[in-house]
C-alpha positions in Angstrom: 4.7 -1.3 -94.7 3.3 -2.3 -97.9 1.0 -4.9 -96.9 -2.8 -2.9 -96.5 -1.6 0.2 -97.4 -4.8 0.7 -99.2 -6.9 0.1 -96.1 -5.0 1.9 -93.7 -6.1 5.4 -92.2 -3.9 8.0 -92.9 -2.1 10.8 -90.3 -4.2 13.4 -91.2 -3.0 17.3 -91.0 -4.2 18.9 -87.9 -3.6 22.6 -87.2 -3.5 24.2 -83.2 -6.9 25.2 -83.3 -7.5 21.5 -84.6 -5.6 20.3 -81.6 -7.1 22.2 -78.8 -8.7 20.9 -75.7 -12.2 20.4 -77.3 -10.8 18.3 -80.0 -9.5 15.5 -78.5 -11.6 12.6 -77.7 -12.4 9.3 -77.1 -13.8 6.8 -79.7 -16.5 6.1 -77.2 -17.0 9.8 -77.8 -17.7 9.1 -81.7 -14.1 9.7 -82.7 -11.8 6.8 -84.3 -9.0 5.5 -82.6 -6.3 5.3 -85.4 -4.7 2.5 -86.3 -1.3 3.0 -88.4 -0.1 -0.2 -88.4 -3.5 -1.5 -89.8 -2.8 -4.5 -92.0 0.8 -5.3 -90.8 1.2 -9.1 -89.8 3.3 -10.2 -86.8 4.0 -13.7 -85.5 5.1 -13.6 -82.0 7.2 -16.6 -80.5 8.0 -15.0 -77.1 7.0 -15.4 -73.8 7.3 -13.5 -70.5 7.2 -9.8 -70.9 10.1 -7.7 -72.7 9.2 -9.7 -76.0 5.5 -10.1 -75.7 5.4 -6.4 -74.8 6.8 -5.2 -78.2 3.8 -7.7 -79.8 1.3 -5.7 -77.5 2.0 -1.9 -78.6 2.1 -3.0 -82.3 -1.6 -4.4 -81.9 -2.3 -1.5 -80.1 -0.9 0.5 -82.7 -3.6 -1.8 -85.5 -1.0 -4.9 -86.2 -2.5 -8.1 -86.7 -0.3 -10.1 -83.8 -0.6 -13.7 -83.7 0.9 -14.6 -80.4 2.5 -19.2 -80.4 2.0 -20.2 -77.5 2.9 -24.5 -76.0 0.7 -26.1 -74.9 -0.4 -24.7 -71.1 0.1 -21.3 -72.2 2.9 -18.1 -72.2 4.5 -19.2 -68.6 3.7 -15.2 -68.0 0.0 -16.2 -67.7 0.9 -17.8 -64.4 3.1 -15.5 -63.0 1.8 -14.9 -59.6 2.0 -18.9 -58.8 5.2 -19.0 -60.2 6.3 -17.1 -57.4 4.7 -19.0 -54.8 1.9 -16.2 -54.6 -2.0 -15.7 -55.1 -2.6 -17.3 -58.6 -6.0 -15.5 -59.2 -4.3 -12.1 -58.2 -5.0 -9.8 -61.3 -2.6 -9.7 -64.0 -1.9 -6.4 -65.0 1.0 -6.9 -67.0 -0.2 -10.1 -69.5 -3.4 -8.0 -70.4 -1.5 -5.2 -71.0 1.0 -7.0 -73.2 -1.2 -9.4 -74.6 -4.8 -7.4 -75.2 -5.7 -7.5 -79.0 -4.0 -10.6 -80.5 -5.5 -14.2 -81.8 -3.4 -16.9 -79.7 -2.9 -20.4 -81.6 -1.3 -23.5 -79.6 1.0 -25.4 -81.8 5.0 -27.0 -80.8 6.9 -25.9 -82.9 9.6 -28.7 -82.3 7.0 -31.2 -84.4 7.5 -31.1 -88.4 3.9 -30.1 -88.1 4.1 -27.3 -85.9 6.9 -25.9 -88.1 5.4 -26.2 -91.1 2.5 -24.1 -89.6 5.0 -21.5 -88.4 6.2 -21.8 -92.1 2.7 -21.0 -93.6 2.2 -17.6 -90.6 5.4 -16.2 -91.6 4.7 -16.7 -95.7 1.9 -14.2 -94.8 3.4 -12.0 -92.2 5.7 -8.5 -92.1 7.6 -9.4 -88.7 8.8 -12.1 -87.1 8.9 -11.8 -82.9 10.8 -14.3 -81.0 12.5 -14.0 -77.7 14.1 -17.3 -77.7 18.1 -17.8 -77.5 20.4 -18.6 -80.5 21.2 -21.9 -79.5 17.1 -22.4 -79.4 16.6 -21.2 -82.7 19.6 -23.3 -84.0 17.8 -26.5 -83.1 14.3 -25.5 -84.7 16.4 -23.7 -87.8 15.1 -20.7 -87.0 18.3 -18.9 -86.9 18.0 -15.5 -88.6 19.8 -16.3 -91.3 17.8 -19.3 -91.9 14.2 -17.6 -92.0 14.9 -14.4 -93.8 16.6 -17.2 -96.9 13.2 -18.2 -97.1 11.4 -15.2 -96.8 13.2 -12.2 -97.5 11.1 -9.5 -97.1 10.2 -10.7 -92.8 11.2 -8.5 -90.8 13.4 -10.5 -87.4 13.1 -9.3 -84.8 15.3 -10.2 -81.6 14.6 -9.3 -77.7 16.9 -10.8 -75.8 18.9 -10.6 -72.4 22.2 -9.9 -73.6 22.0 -9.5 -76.9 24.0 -11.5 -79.8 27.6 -12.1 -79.7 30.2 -12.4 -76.9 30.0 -14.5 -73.7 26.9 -14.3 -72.6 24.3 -14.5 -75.7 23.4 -17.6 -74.3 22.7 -16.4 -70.8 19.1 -16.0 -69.1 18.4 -13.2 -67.7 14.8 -10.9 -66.5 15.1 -6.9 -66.6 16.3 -7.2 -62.9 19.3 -9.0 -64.1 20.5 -7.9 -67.7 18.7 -4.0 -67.4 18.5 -3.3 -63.6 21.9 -5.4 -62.9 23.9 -5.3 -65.5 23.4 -2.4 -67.2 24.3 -0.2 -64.0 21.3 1.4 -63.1 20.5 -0.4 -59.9 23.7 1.1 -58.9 22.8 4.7 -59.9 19.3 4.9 -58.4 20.4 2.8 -55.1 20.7 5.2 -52.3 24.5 5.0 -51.4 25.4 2.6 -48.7 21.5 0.8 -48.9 21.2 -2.8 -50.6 19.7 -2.7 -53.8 15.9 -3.5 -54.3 14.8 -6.7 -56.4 12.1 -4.6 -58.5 10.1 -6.9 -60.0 7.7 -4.2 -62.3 9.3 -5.1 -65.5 10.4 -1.8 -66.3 13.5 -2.7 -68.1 11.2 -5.4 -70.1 8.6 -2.2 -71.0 11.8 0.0 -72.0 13.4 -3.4 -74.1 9.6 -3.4 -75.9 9.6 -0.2 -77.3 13.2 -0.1 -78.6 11.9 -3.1 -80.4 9.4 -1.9 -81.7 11.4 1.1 -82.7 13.6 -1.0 -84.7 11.0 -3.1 -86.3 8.9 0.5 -87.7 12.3 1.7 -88.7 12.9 -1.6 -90.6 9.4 -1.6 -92.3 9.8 2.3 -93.4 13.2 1.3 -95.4 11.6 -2.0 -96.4 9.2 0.1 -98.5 12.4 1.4 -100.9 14.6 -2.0 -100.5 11.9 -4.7 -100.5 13.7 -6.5 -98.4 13.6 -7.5 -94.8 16.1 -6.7 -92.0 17.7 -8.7 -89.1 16.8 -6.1 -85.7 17.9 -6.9 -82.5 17.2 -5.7 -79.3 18.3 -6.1 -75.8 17.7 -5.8 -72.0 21.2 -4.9 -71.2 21.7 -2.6 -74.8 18.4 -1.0 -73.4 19.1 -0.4 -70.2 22.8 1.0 -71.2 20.9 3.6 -73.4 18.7 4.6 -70.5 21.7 5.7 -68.9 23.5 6.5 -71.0 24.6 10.0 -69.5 26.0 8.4 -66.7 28.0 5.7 -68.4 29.4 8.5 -70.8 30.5 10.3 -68.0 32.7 7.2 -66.8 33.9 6.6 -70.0 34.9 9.7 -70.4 36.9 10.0 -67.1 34.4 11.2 -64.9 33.0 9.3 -61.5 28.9 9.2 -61.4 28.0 8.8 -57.9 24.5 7.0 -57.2 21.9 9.5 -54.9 23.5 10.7 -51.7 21.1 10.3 -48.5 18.4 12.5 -48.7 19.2 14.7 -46.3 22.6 14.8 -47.7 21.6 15.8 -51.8 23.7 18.1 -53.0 21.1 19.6 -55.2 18.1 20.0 -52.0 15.9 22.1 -54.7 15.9 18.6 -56.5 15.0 16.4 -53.9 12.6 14.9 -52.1 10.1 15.5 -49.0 7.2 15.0 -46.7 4.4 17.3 -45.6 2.7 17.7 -42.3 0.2 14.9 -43.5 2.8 12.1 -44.6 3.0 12.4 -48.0 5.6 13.1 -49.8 6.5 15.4 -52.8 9.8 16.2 -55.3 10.8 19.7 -55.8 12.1 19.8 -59.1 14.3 23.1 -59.6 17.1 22.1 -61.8 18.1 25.8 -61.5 18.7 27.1 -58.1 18.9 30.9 -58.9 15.3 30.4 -60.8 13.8 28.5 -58.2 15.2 29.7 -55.2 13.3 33.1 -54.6 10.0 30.8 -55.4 10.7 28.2 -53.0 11.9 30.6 -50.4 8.6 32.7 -50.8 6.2 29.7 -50.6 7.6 28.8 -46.9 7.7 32.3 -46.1 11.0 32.7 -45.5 12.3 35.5 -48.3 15.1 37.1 -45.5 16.9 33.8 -46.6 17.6 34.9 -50.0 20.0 37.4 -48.4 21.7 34.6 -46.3 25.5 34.5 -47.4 24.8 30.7 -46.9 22.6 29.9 -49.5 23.6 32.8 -52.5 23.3 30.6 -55.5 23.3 26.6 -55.9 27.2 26.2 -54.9 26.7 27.7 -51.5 23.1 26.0 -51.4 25.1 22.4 -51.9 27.4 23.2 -49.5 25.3 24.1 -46.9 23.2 21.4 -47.8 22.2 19.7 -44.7 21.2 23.0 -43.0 19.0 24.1 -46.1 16.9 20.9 -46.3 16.4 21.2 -42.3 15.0 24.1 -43.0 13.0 22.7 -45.9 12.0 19.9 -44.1 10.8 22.0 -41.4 8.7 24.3 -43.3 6.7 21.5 -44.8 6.1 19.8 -42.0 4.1 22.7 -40.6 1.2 21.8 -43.4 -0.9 18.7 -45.1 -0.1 18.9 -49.3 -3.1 19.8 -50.1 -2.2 23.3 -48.7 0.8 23.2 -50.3 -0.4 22.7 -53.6 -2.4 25.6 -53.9 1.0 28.1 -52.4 2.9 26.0 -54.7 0.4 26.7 -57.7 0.5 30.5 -56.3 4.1 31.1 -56.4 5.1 29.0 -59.4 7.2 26.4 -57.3 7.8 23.4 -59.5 7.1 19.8 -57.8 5.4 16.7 -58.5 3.9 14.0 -56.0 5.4 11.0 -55.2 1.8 9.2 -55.9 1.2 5.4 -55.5 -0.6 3.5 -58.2 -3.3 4.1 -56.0 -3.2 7.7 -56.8 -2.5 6.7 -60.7 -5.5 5.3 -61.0 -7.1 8.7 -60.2 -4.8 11.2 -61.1 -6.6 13.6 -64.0 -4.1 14.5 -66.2 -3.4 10.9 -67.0 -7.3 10.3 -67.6 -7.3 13.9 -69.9 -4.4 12.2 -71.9 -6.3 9.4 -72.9 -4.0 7.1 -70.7 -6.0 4.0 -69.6 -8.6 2.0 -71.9 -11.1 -0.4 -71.2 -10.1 -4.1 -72.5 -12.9 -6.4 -73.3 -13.1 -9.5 -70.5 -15.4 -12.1 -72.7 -16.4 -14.6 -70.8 -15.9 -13.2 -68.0 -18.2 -9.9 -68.1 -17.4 -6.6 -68.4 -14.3 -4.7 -68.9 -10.9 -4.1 -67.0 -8.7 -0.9 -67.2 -5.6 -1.1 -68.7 -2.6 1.3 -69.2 -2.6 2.2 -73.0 0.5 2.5 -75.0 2.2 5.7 -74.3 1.5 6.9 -77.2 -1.5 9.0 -79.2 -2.2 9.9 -82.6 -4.4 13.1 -83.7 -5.8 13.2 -80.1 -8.0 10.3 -80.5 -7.9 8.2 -77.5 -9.2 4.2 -77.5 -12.2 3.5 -75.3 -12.5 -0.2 -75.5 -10.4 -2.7 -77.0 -10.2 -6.5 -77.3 -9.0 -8.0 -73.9 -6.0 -10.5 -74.1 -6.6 -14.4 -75.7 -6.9 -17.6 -73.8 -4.6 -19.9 -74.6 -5.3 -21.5 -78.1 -8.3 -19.6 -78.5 -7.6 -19.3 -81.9 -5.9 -21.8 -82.9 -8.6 -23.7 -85.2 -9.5 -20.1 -87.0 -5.8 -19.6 -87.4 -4.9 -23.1 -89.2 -8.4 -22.5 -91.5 -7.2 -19.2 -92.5 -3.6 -21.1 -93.6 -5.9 -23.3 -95.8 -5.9 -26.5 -93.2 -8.9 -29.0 -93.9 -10.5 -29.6 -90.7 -8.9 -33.1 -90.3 -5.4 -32.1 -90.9 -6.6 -29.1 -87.8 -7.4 -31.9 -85.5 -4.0 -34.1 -86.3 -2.2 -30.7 -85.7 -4.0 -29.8 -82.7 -3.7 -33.6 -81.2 0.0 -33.8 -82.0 0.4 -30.6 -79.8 -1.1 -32.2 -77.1 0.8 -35.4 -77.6 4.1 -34.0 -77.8 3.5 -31.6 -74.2 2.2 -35.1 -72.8 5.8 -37.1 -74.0 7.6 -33.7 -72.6 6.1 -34.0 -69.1 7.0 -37.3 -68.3 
């Protein structure tokens, strides 16, 4: 991270009584939002989510991110009509990805387009790209290739599968390569119910921050090499990780199961269920002889901690059925509200099952600085957005820049690179050219 150091803010030392409640704030509230990665430059070539997300928390985090795009934009712009659905639906998950970078529209398959790239990565710290080796072998922009000309970039590589065997080559979202592949459709699938197609991008979000944990790595032992490294990161690696308990357990001779049926959980003071009003709830008591006499005194029902049926979490998973009908009866009798305050009274540990509805609300995220307001230009005002989920001496961001149109930069961008403004235009019409000879 040598680039800037001299202009970047430093962590600063901040005791308990630093870091109490009345010290964190928002920059709106006159604090300053750091910004450790101030004066790191990344180029992204990536599209769709996983890779483009790893761009988005290192801007957040003060990178300059320069995000190539074709001509017509990051098909991830589009996504809702892609899918046959309402085109002008908001986009959660491009501003999120995409807020605080300078866009440029250039093809990189022209000699002009790659000597551009050429001149970006003379200048930059990482190199972004989600696109598969065979891709990169045709523009020559193989790993090996870029980091001979510039040793000191930093590669990085989000892919489906990751590099080497069979399938390097193979396309492939999070619900294929994380959700799929990696197993844990299987584990979180309620036995003997189909799968769900999720389509949230969770594995892509999970995929983004290994990334960018590899890059930061890469940049701290850049600073006693001086030279760059090759990091790679997949959907399928990252998802593996994520369960990672599970698979050890197979590999090791055991047999994970995915969840029983509810009313079947062998663990019912980890499981889930519904108050009178509809809505449902987890109880999350990992240990049964801790949480037992809680529960059993919130519904009222303390005789049952004599029951021979239910002493300790062996005989409460074998009696399993009869234990959560008597769970499930108990808290049907009131709305959750009620139950909140017994459970806040007798120490019961739960969380709400909340819809994003109930996100959107829910205080604790607010108090943990968890959303910020991105900028909408032309558009007027601003739009909330989920920050990245992490935050730095209690400062929270208040506003930040909202996410480029495509090319909106593109003309600053070559200027900076020491383009006359002819030469811009030539680049900038050849673009166009080349996506007009491509769609015929």
């Amino acid at each position: 991270m040598e680039r800037g150091s001299g202009s970047r803010s430093r962590a600063s030392c901040v005791s308990g009584e630093q870091m109490s409640s009345t010290a964190f704030q928002s920059a709106e509230d006159g604090g300053t939002a750091p910004a450790p990665l101030h004066g790191i430059r990344v180029i992204e070539l990536a599209h769709w989510m996983a890779g483009p997300a790893a761009g988005g928390v290192l801007a957040d985090w003060g990178a300059e991110v320069i995000k190539i795009e074709p001509l017509g934009g990051d098909p991830m712009r589009k996504l809702f009509s892609t899918f046959g659905l309402n085109p002008d639906a908001p986009n959660g998950a491009f501003l999120a990805a995409n807020r605080g970078k300078r866009s440029i529209e250039i093809e990189v398959k022209t000699e002009a387009g790659q000597e551009v790239l050429d001149r970006l990565l003379q200048r930059a710290d990482v190199l972004l790209t989600n696109l598969r080796p065979s891709a990169l072998e045709r523009l020559a922009l193989t790993p090996a290739a870029v980091m001979a000309r510039h040793p000191r970039l930093i590669y990085c590589s989000v892919m489906a599968y990751g590099w080497g065997g069979p399938d390097q080559e193979r396309a492939g979202y999070d619900l294929a390569a994380f959700f799929g592949r990696a197993g844990i459709s299987h584990q979180v699938t309620t036995q003997g119910m189909a799968p769900a197609a999720l389509m949230q991008g969770l594995g892509d979000t999970f995929t983004a921050l290994a990334a960018v944990s590899g890059i930061l790595a890469a940049l701290v032992e850049r600073q006693s090499t001086g030279t760059g490294r090759f990091v790679e990161a997949s959907l399928l690696r990252t998802g593996m990780w994520a369960l990672s308990g599970e698979l050890g357990v197979q590999a090791m001779g055991g047999h994970p199961r995915p969840p029983a049926p509810r009313d079947m959980c062998p663990t019912p003071l980890f499981n889930s269920y519904r108050a009178g009003d509809g809505r449902w709830f987890f109880l999350v008591g990992v240990e049964a002889s801790r949480h037992l006499p809680k529960v059993l005194r919130a519904i009222e029902r303390p005789d049952l901690l004599t029951d021979e049926r239910f002493q300790g979490g062996r005989q409460i998973s074998k009696n399993r059925r009869e234990f959560i009908a008597l769970l499930d009866e108990a808290f049907a009798s009131k709305p959750l509200a009620e139950w909140i305050e017994t459970f806040n009274e007798y120490d019961v540990w739960w969380a709400p099952v909340q819809s994003p509805a109930d996100v959107v609300h829910d205080p604790q995220a607010r108090a943990s600085g968890a959303w910020v307001t991105v900028d909408q230009g032309a558009v007027g005002g601003g739009a909330e957005s989920v920050d990245a989920p992490i935050r730095y001496d209690g400062q929270s961001r208040a506003h930040v820049q909202g996410a480029p149109k495509t090319g909106e930069q593109t003309r600053e961008v070559l200027r900076e690179l020491g383009y006359s403004d002819d030469t811009i235009e030539e680049i900038v019409a050849s673009t166009i050219a080349q996506h007009g000879q491509r769609s015929r």
